[in-house]
N, C-alpha and C positions, 0 to 999 in steps of 0.2 A: 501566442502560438500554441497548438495541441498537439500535442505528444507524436501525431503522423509529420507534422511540420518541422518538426525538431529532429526526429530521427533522420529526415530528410534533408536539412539541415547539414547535420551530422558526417551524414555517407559525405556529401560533396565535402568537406571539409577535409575529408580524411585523402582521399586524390591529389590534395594539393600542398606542395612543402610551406613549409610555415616561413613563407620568403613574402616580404611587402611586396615584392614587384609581381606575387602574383594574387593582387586586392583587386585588379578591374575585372580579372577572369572568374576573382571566385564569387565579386557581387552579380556578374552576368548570370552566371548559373544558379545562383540563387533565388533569383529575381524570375528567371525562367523556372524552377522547378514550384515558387510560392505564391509567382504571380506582384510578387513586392519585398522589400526589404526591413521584416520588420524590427523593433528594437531589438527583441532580444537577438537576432541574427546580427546584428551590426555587434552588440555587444561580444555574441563570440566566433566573430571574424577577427576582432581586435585582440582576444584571448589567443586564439588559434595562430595569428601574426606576431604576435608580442607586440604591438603597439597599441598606442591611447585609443579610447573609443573615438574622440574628436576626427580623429587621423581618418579613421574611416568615413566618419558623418560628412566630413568635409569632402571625400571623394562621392559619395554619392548624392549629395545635395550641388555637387557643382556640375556633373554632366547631368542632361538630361533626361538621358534614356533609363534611368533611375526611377524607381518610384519608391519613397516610402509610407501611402498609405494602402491598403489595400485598393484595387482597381474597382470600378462600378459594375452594375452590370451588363451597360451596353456601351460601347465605347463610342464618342463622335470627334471625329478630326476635322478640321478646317483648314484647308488650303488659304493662305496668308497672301501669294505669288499673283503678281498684276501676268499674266499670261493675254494679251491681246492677238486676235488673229485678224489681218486686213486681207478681205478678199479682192 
């Protein structure tokens, strides 16, 4: 992370009481303000929570909507969904 990402980092960090129940809000905004989550953010979300770094890794390796590498530069999704129309 560079010194813009960390202070950025930071500010959201400080918005939120250092309560575990609020680890999916603060990885949302995080993730939203870096684009992903990276170690050193996980590492001081778990600082900023008092809890293990594991604690957090395990929350955002089990949803989703998570990413912890940095995103590409063009994103492609793929609908999965048998969607049939019978005319």
């Amino acid at each position: 992370m560079n010194s813009g990402e960390t202070r950025r980092l930071r500010r959201i960090l400080r918005r939120f009481a250092g309560k575990k129940a609020n680890l999916i809000p603060i990885l949302q905004e995080i993730q939203g303000a870096l684009g992903y989550l990276p170690r050193q953010a996980i590492a001081e979300i778990a600082h900023h929570l008092r809890i293990p770094e594991v604690d957090v890794y395990s929350v955002a390796t089990f949803y989703r909507q998570f990413r912890l590498n940095p995103p590409g530069r063009h994103t492609v999704r793929v609908c999965l969904g048998l969607s049939l129309i019978h005319i």
